[in-house]
C-alpha positions in Angstrom: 0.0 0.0 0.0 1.2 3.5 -0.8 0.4 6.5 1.6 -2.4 8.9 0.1 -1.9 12.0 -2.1 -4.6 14.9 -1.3 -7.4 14.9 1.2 -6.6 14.0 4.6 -7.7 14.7 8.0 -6.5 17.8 8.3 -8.1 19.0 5.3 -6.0 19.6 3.0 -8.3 18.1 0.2 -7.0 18.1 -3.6 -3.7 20.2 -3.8 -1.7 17.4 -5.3 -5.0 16.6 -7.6 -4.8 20.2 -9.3 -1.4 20.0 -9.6 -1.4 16.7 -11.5 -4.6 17.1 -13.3 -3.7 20.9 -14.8 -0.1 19.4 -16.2 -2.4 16.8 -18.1 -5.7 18.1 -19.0 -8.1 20.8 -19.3 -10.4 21.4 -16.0 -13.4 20.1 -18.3 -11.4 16.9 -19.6 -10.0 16.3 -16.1 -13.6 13.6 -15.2 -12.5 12.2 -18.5 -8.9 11.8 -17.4 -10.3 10.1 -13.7 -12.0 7.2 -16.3 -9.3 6.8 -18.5 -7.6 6.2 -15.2 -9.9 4.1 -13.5 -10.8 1.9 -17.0 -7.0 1.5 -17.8 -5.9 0.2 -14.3 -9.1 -2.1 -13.7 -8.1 -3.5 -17.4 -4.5 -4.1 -17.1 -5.2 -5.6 -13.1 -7.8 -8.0 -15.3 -5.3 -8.9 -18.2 -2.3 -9.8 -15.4 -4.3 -11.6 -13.4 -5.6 -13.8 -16.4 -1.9 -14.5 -17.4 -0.8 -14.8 -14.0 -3.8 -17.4 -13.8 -2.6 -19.6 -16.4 1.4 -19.2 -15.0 -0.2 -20.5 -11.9 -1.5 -23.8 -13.4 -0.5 -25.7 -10.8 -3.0 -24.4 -8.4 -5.7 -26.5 -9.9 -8.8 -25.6 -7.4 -10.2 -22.0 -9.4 -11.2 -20.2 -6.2 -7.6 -20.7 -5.1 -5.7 -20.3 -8.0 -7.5 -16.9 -8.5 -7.1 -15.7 -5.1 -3.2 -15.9 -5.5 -3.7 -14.3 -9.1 -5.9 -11.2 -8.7 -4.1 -10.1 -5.2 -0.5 -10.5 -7.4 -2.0 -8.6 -9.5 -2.6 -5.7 -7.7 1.2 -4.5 -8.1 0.0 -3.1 -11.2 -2.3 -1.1 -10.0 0.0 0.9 -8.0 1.7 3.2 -10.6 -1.7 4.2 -11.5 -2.8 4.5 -8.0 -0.6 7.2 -7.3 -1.5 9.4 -9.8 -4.7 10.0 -7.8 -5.2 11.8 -4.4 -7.0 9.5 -1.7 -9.9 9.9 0.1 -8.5 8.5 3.3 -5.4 7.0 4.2 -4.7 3.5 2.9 -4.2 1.5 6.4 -5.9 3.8 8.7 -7.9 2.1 11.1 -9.6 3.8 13.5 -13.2 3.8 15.7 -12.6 0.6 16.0 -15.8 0.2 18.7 -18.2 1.4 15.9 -16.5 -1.3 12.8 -17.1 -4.1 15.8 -21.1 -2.5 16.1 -21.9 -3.1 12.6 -20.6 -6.3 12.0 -22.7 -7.2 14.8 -25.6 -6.1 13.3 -24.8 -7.3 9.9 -24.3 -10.6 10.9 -26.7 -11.1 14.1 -29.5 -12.0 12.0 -27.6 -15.3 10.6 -26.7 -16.3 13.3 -29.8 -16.6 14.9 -31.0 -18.5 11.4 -27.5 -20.7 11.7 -28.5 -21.7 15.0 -32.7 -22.2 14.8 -31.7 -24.5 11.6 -29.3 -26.7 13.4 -25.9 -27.5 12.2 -23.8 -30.7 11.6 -20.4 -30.3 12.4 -17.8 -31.4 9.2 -14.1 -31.1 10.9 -11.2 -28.7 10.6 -8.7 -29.7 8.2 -5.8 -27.8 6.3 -7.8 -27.7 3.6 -10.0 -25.8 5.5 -7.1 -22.7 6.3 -6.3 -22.5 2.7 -9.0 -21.5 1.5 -9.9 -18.9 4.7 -6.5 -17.8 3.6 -7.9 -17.6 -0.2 -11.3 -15.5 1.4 -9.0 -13.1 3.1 -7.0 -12.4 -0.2 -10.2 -12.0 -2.1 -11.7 -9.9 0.3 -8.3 -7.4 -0.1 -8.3 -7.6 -3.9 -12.2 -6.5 -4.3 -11.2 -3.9 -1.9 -8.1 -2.3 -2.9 -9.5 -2.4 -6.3 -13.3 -1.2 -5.3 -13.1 0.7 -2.1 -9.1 2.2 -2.7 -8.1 2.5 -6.2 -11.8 3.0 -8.2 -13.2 5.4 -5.2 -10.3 7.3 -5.0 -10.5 7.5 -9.0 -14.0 8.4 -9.3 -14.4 11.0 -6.3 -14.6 13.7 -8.7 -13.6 17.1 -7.9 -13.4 15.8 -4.2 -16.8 14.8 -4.2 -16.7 11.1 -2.1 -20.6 10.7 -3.0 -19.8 10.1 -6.5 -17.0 7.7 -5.9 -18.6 5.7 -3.2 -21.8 5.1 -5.2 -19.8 4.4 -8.6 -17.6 2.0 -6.9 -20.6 0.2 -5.2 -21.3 -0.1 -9.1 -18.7 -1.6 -10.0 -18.6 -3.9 -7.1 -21.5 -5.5 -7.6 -21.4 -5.7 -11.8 -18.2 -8.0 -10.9 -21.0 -10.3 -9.0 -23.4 -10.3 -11.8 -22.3 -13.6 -13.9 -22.2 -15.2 -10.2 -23.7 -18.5 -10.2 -27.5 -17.6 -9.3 -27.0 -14.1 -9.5 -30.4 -12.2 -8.7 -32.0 -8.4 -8.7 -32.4 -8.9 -5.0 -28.2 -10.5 -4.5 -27.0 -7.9 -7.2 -28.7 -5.3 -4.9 -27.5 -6.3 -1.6 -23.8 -6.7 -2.9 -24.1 -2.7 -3.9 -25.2 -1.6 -0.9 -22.9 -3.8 0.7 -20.2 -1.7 -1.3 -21.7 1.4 -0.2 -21.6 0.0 3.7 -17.7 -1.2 3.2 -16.7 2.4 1.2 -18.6 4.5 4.5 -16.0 2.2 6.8 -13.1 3.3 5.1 -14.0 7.3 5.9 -15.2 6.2 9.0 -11.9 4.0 9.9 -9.1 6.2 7.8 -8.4 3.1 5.8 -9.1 0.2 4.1 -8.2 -2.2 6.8 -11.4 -2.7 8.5 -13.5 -3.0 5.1 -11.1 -5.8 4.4 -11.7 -7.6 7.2 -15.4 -7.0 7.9 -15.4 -8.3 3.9 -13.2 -11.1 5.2 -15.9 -11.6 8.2 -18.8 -12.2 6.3 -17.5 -14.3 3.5 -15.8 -16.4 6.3 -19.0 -16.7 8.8 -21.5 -17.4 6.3 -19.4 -19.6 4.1 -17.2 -21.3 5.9 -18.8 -21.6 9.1 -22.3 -22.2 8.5 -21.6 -23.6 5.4 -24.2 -21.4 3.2 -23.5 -20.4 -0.7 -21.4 -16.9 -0.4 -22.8 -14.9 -3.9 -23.6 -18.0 -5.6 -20.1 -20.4 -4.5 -21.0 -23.3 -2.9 -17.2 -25.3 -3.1 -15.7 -24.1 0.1 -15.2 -26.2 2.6 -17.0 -25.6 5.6 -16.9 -26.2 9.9 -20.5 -26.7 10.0 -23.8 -27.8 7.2 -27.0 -26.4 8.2 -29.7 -29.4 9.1 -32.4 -27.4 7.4 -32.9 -25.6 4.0 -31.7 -21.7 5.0 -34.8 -19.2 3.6 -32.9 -18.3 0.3 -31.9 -19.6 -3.0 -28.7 -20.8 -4.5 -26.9 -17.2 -4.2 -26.7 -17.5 -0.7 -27.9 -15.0 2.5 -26.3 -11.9 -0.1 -30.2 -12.3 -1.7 -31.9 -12.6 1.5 -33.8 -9.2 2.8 -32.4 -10.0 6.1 -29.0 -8.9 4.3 -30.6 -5.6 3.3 -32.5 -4.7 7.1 -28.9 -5.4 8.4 -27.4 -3.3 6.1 -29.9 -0.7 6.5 -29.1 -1.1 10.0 -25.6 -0.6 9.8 -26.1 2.5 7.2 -28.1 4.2 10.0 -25.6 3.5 12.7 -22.5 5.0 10.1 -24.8 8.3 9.7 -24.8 9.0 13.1 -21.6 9.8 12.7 -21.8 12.6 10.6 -20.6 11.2 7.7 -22.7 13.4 5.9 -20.3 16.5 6.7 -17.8 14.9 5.0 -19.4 13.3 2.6 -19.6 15.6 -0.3 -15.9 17.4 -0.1 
């Protein structure tokens, strides 16, 4: 991760933006620059990590082999990266007490459906670390790329609004070819975006978007052994006795998902996000 250029705490928003952008482009062309940015590093991280997917042929299982891949990939990214001011720092992570109240709520409600349903416990294995191991590196690439590199490229003229709802956008178009992708999943994955891109103003950083990401895909997949956005290979601690109230995408289609993250989005206004919001 590379420190941020521009707006930080202490308000100093988009020096190093006008700086930058004035030596390239027009003020009217400078949006126009932002995509060419944003397009240009989301397509080169998707070329390397398809050739880095085929260099890596000898991780046969896909959901590993392309965790390894698309965090690699990343590195190329970070030329790009720099070029743009952040929003936030990149590894802040602060108000901890708040990050730990939302993933409460966002999760309380499966757990009382994990529980109700009865589970059948599978065993721990090695297998079983790898591919928590291949969540967590999943959960950073989506991130950096989402919530870091696409926000901070999209915020246009400093205005986070813009970035955080067009990066939600883009977070959940990469779900939409998802094995039983639905209007209802597709939904809940962009206002999950919107809930993880609110953390990282809230914390300073994208570390506690990362993990809550991590959390989630962890918990529900791996623990209760539920589909995670239509995946149902991962190997799991537990298999739920009865038939959980959703379809093949998993509890991302479920309007649980949606009251908890409604939830959540009321407990991250309070904090006057809003102030900060828009500059």
């Amino acid at each position: 991760m590379i420190h941020a250029i521009g707006h930080d705490s202490c308000g100093d928003s988009f020096h190093q933006e006008k700086k930058f952008i004035e030596r390239v482009c027009s003020g009217k062309s400078r949006p126009f620059c932002r995509i060419g940015i944003a397009f240009a590093g989301f397509l080169l991280w998707v070329i390397v990590q398809a050739i880095l997917s085929q260099s890596l042929y000898f991780i046969e299982n896909d959901i590993l082999n392309i965790s390894v891949a698309g965090f690699l990939a990343l590195v190329i990214l970070l030329p790009l990266w720099r070029l743009l001011p952040g929003v936030t720092r990149k590894l802040g992570a602060e108000n901890s007490l708040i990050v730990a109240a939302v993933t409460f709520i966002l999760l309380c409600p499966f757990l009382v459906i994990a529980f109700r349903s009865g589970m059948g416990y599978m065993g721990l294995s090695f297998r079983w670390f790898q591919f928590a191991m291949a969540l967590l590196l999943l959960a950073t690439t989506e991130e950096v790329i989402c919530r870091g590199f696409i926000l901070d490229a999209l915020s246009f003229k400093g205005k986070r609004i813009v970035g955080l709802l067009l990066s939600s956008v883009v977070f959940a178009y990469l779900h939409v070819t998802n094995d039983y992708a639905s209007v209802t999943g597709i939904l809940n994955i962009f206002l999950a975006g919107v809930l993880f891109g609110l953390l990282r103003f809230l914390t300073n950083g994208l570390v506690y978007p990362v993990l809550v990401h991590w959390l989630w895909n962890l918990v529900t997949g791996m623990v209760f052994g539920w589909s995670v956005s239509g995946n149902t290979m991962l190997p799991s601690l537990f298999r739920p006795v009865l038939r959980p109230p959703w379809g093949g995408f998993g509890p991302e289609e479920s309007i649980l998902m949606t009251i908890s993250i409604a939830g959540c989005l009321i407990i991250l206004g309070k904090q006057e996000l809003g102030s900060n919001l828009y500059s």
